[in-house]
N, C-alpha and C positions, 0 to 999 in steps of 0.2 A: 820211403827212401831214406836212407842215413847220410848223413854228414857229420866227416872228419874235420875237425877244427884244431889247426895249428897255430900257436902266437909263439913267435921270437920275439927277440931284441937284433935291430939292425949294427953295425958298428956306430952310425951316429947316435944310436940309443932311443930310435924312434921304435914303436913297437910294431910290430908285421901282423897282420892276421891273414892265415890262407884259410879256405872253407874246399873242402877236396868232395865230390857230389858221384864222381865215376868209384864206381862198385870196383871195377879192376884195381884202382889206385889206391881205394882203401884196403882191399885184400894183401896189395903188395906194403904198403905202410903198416898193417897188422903183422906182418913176420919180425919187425923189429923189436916189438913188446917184448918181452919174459911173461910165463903163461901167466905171474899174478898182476901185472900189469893189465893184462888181456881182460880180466875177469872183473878188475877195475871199470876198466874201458868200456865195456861191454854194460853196467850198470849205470855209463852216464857219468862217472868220476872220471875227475882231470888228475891224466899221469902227467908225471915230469920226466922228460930224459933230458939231460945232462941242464940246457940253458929252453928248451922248448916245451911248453905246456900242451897236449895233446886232450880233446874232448871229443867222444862220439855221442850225433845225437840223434834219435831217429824221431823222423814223421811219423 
């Protein structure tokens, strides 16, 4: 099973980590990638979109 690992930065500057586990949620959070991003992702490399760190990691 894979898991999408997101960390922000809050406004108080504390840092967030979501861990996203539903297969739906990560398909629908894959459409935001650009496909080299994707391909990144998809090897285990942390993309960055704009201020958010995005890692996938499989079981």
């Amino acid at each position: 099973m894979s898991v999408l690992i997101r960390k922000y930065k809050l406004t108080t500057g504390l840092v967030q980590e979501e861990r996203i586990d539903d297969p739906e949620r990560i398909e629908r959070y894959m459409r935001i990638f650009d496909r080299e991003d994707v391909k990144k992702i998809q090897t285990g490399q942390k993309v960055f979109i704009e201020k958010d760190e995005w890692q996938l990691i499989e079981d």
